[in-house]
C-alpha angles and dihedrals in degrees: 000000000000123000120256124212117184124229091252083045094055105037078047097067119078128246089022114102117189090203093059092059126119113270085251093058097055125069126269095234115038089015090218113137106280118246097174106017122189122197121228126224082243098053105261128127126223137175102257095228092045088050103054081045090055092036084056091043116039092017141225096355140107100239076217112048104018085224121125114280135167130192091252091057088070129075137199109271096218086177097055085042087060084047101069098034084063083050098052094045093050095054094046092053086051095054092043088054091042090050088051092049089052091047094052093043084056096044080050099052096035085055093050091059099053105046103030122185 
């Protein structure tokens, strides 16, 4: 089974912005980074709890495609949910080498003032 973050879990952890991800990873109707997505009979990809809302709200249609849709025509997208994980983890393991590069920059210039030559 694939790991699920949720959307709070994800724009809670440092050096990871949602609004930096791919346009496959984010949600076909709001566009913000999936946490739970969920993959349409026509192709498209949603964020589970965005869809029900626009399913309640609009009705029985894909926001897409216009055409009929229904919740349970839908089903988890554990691929595009892997997806993001690796997303996730990539951006997290940029931000920690970034973070480093900035600590040692400051352990360098720090050193330099102390001891000029």
């Amino acid at each position: 089974a694939v790991k699920r973050l949720g959307r709070n879990d994800i724009s809670s952890l440092r050096g990871v912005d949602p609004a930096e991800a791919p346009e496959e990873l984010r949600c076909a109707i709001d566009g913000k980074l999936l946490g739970a997505p969920v993959l349409s009979p026509y192709g498209h990809v949603f964020e589970e709890d965005t869809l029900k809302q626009w399913l309640t709200t609009c009705g029985s249609v894909c926001p897409i495609t216009g055409k009929p849709l229904r919740e349970e025509d839908c089903r988890a997208d554990a691929t595009t949910q892997q997806k993001v994980l690796d997303w996730v983890k990539a951006a997290r393991a940029s931000y920690k080498i970034k973070k480093e590069e900035r600590r040692r920059l400051r352990q360098a210039e720090m050193a330099e003032q102390e001891d000029p030559v």
